[in-house]
C-alpha positions, 0 to 999 in steps of 0.5 A: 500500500502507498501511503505517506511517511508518517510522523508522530511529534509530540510534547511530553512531560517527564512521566509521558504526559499529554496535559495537565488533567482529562479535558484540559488542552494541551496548550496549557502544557505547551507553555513551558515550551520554549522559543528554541523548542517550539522552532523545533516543532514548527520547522517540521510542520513547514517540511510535511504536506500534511498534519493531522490531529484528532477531532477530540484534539479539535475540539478541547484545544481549537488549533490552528496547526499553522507554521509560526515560528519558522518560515514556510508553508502551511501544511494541509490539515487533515482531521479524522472523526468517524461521525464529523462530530467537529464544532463548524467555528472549529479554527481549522474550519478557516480554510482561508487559512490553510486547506482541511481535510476531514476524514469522515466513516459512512456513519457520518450524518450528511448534513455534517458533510455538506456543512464541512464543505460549506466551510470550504473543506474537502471531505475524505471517506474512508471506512464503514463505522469509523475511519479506517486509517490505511484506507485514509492514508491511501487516500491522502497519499493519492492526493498527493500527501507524501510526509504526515506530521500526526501531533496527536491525540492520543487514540489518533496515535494509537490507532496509526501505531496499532495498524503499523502505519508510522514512521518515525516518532519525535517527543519534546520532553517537558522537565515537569511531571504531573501525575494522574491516572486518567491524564492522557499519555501518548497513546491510548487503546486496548494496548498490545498486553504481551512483548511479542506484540510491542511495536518496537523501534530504535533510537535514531537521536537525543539532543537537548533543545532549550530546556527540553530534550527531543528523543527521536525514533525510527520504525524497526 
């Protein structure tokens, strides 16, 4: 199957944390993030043709998923949600901004489909009840989405690595921890239970960036 590079980048905290509690936006932790850090994450952005984040990133934190800090273009944004179930004032709705692409199952209400391409977006179908992500990839990757920036959430980032659909995967550790057993970490899901079943990849490179170290992982 021919389907983009895929990259998951995220922020960390010391304990593998997303956030500071269950529904809180993760730009509440991004703020310790500093200028060489958040570079460092835009500069990927400027290099990939799309990013994705999930609609539950979309809908607690609202971004933009922009290129800010560097400069470059925007990437095309890509916002998976089986049932459309996206706020239409949704930011990534600006598509004057940067072109949207929502990625919607056969489930999804039509109405919430003409209403996305009101807004100026393109809608992908790809899966019966939920999308399906190696379809969606396919898809993409037709359209021309060679490089894929994933920055989350965490079921997003679960179902791509479950599915042997990523790459690389590049984390921004936070000097904090914050605990919580309900704090999202970097994926969620079911999880893979046993060794044999673990995705494994190797440590391509450590550096320190800021305040912040960045550990980078290639797909074994």
């Amino acid at each position: 199957m021919k389907r983009p590079y895929v990259m998951i980048v995220s922020e960390v905290t010391i304990d593998g944390k997303l956030t500071l509690a269950k529904g809180v936006s993760s730009k509440e932790i991004m703020k310790l993030m500093d200028e060489e850090a958040n570079k460092y994450l835009h500069q990927i952005r400027a290099e990939c043709d799309g990013i994705m984040v999930g609609a539950n990133t979309v809908r607690i934190d609202n971004p933009n998923l922009t290129v800010r800090y560097v400069e470059g273009e925007n990437p095309i944004r890509i916002i998976p949600s089986s049932t459309g179930d996206i706020p239409l004032d949704s930011n990534v709705l600006n598509t004057s901004v940067a072109p949207t692409i929502i990625a919607v199952s056969k489930a999804a209400p039509k109405e919430k489909i003409e209403a996305f391409k009101e807004k100026g977006a393109e809608v992908i179908v790809a899966g019966k009840d939920k999308v399906d992500f190696k379809e969606l990839l396919s898809k993409l990757y037709e359209k021309g989405i060679k490089k894929l920036m994933v920055e989350g959430g965490s079921s997003v980032n679960w179902e791509l690595i479950k599915n042997d659909l990523v790459d690389e995967i590049r984390l921004i550790h936070l000097p904090v921890v914050v605990g919580g057993n309900d704090v999202p970490s970097l994926t969620s899901g079911e999880g893979f239970k046993t060794l044999e079943a673990v995705k494994r990849f190797s440590i391509k490179r450590v550096f320190q960036c800021g305040n912040q170290v960045i550990t980078e992982y290639q797909r074994l």
